[in-house]
VOPAGU-2260 file (C-alpha; in pm, 1 decimal, decimal comma):
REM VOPAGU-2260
SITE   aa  ch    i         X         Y         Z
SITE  UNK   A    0   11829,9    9589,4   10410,4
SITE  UNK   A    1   12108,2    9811,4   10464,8
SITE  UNK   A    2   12042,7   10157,7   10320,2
SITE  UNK   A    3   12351,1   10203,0   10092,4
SITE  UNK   A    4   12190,9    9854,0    9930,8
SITE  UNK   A    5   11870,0    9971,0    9890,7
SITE  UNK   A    6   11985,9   10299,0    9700,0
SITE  UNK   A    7   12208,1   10101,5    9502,9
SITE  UNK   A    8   11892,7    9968,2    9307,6
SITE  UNK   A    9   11618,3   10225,1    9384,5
SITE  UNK   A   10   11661,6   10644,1    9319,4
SITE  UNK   A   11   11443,4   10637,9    9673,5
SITE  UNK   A   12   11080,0   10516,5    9773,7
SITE  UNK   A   13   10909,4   10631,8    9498,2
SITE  UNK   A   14   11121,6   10488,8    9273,0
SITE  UNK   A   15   11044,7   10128,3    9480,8
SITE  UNK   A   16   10689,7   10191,6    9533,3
SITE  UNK   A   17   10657,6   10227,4    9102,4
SITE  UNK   A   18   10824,5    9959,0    8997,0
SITE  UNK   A   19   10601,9    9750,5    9230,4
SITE  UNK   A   20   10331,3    9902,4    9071,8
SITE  UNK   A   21   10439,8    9854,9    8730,3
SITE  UNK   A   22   10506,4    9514,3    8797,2
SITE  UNK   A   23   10127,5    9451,0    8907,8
SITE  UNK   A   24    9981,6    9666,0    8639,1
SITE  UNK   A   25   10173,5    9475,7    8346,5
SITE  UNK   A   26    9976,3    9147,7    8481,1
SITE  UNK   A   27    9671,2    9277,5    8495,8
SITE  UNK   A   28    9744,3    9458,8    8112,2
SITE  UNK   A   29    9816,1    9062,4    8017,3
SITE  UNK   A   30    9516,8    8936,6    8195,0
SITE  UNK   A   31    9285,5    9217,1    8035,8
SITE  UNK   A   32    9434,0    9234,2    7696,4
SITE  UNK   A   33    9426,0    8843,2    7650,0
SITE  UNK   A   34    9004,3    8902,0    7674,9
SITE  UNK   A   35    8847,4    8979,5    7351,2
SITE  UNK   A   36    8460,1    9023,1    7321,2
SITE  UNK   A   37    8404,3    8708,4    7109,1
SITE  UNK   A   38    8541,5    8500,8    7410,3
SITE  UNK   A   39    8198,2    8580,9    7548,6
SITE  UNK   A   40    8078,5    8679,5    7945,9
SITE  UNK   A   41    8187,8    8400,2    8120,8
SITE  UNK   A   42    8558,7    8420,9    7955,1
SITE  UNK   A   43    8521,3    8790,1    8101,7
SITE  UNK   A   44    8437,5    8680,3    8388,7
SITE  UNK   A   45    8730,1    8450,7    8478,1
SITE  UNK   A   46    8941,6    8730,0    8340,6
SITE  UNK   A   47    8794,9    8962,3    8609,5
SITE  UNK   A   48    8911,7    8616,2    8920,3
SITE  UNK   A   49    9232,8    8673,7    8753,5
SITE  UNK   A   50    9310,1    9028,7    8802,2
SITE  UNK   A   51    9105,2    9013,1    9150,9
SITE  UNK   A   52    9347,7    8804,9    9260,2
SITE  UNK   A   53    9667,9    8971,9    9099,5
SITE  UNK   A   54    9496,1    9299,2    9335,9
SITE  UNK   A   55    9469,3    9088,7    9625,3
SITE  UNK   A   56    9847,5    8942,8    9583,5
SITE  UNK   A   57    9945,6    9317,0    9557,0
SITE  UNK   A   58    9698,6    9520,0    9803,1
SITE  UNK   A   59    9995,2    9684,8    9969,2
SITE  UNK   A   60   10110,8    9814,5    9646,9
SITE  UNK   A   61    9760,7    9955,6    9575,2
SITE  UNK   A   62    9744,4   10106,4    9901,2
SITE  UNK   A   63   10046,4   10286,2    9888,8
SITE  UNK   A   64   10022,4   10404,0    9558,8
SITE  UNK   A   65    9641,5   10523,4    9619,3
SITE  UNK   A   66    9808,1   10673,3    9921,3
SITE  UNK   A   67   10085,6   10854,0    9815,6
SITE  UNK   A   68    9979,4   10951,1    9456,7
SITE  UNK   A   69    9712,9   11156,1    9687,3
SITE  UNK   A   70   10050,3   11438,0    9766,6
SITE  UNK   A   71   10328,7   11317,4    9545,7
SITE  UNK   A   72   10265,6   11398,4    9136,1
SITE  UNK   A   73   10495,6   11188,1    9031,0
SITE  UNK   A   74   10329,3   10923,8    9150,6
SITE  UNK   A   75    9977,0   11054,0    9054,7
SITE  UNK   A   76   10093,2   11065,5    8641,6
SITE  UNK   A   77   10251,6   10770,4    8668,7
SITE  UNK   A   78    9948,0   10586,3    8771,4
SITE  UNK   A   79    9730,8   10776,9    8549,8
SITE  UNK   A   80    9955,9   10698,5    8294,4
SITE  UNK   A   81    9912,4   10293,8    8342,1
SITE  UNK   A   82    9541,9   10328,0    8342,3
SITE  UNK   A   83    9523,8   10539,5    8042,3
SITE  UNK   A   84    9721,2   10222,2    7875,9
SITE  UNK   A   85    9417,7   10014,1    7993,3
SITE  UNK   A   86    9153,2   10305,8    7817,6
SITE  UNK   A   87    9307,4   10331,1    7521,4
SITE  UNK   A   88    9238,3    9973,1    7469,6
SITE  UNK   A   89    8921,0    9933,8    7555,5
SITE  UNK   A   90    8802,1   10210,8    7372,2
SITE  UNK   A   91    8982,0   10020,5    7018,6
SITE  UNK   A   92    8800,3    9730,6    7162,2
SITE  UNK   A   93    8461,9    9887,3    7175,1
SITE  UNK   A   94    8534,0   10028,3    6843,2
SITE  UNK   A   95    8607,5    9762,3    6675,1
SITE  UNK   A   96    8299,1    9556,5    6812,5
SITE  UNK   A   97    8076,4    9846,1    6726,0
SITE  UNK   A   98    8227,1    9783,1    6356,8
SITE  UNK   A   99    8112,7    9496,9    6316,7
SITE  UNK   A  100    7764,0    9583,4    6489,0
SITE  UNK   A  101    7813,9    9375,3    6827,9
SITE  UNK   A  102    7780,3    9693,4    7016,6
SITE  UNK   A  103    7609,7    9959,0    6966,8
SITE  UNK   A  104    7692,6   10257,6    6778,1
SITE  UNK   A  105    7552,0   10500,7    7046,3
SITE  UNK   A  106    7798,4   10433,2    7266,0
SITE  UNK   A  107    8036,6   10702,2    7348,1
SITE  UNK   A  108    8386,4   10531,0    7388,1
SITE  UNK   A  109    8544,9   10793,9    7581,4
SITE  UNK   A  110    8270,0   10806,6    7852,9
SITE  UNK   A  111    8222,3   10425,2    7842,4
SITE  UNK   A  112    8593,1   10323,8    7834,9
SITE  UNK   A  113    8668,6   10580,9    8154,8
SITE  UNK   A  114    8360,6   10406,1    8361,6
SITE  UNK   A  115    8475,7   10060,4    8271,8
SITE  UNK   A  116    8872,3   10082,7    8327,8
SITE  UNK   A  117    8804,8   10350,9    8641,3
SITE  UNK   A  118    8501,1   10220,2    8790,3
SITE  UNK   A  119    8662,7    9870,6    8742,3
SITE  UNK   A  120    8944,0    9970,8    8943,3
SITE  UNK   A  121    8848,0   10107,3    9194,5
SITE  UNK   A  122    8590,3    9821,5    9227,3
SITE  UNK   A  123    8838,1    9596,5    9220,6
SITE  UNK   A  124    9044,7    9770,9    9543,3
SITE  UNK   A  125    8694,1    9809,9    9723,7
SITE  UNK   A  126    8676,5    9457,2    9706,6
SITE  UNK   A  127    9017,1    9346,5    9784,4
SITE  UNK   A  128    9004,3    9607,5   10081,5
SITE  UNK   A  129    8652,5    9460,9   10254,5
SITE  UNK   A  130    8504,2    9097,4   10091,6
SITE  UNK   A  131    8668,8    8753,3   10161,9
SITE  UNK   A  132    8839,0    8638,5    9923,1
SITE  UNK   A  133    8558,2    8324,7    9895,4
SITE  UNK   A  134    8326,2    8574,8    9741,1
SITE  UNK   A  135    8602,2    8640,6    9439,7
SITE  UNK   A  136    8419,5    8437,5    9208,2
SITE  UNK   A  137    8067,2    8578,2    9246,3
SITE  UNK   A  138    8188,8    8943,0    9270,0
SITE  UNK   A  139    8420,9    8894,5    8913,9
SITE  UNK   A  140    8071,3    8744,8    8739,3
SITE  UNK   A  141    7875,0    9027,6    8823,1
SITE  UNK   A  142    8187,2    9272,1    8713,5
SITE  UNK   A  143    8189,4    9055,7    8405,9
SITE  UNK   A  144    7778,6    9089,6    8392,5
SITE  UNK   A  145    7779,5    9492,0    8452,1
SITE  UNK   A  146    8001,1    9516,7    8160,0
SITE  UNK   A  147    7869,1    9269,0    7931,7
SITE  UNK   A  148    7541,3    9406,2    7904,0
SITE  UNK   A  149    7595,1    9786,4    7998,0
SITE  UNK   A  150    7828,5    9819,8    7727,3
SITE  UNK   A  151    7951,0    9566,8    7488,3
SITE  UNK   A  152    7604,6    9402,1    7430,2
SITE  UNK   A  153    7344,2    9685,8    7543,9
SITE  UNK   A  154    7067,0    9749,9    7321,1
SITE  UNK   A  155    7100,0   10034,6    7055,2
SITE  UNK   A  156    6883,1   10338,2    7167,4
SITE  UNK   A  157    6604,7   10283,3    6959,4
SITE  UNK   A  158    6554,6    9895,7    7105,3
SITE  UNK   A  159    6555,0   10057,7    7492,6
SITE  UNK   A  160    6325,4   10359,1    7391,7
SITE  UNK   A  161    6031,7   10079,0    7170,9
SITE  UNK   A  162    6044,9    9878,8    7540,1
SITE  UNK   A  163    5964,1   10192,7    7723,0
């Protein structure tokens, strides 16, 4: 591409390399946002193949942004910024199910939502980065299993401390 075309649609590499990004990250928004709780593990787990593969289809984006948002601020905030979109959510998920008593009440949202949307993440990359892609499938069940009971359906304090 000739370099007076590419600066005709793009302020310069950053610029490129976000919109890429925000192009990946609005998928995987959709895929996450379409799961709700009451669509149960396995719904969460097919929902975890589904963004796998949106990271695998857009690895290079993920490594560059991982790679320059290590120098470049802009870059940094902006991607913080996307995740935070996927935190806010899952903590008014997790509040809403421990509302209704599905999980429980000792669960600090803030804590839980930043090891679940974080530690998904960067899960998800390790993944992407070193397993074939036949082991998808297994790898987004146990995702969906780490989650399922380590947060939304964990017993309540006082059921794990009676078992001890």
């Amino acid at each position: 591409m000739a370099r007076s075309t590419f600066y005709a649609h793009f302020r310069d590499k950053t610029d490129l390399l976000m919109r890429l990004a925000s192009s990946m990250i609005a998928t995987s928004f959709d895929i996450a946002s379409a799961w709700e709780p009451t669509d149960g593990v396995e719904s969460l787990a097919d929902a975890f193949l589904q963004m796998i593969g949106n990271y695998r289809e857009n690895a290079y984006v993920l490594r560059a942004i991982t790679e320059v948002g290590g120098y470049d601020a802009t870059v940094r905030e902006f991607w913080d910024e996307q995740i935070a979109r996927f935190r806010d959510r899952t903590i008014a998920v997790l509040r809403d199910e421990q509302n209704v008593g599905r999980t429980p009440s000792d669960v600090d949202l803030t804590s839980a939502s930043q090891i679940i949307v974080t530690g998904g993440e960067r899960a998800i990359f390790d993944h992407i980065s070193v397993a074939d892609p036949s082991t998808d499938a297994t790898y987004a069940r146990e995702l969906a299993l780490t989650w399922w009971y380590g947060v939304y359906r964990r017993p309540a304090d006082d059921q794990v401390n009676s078992s001890s």
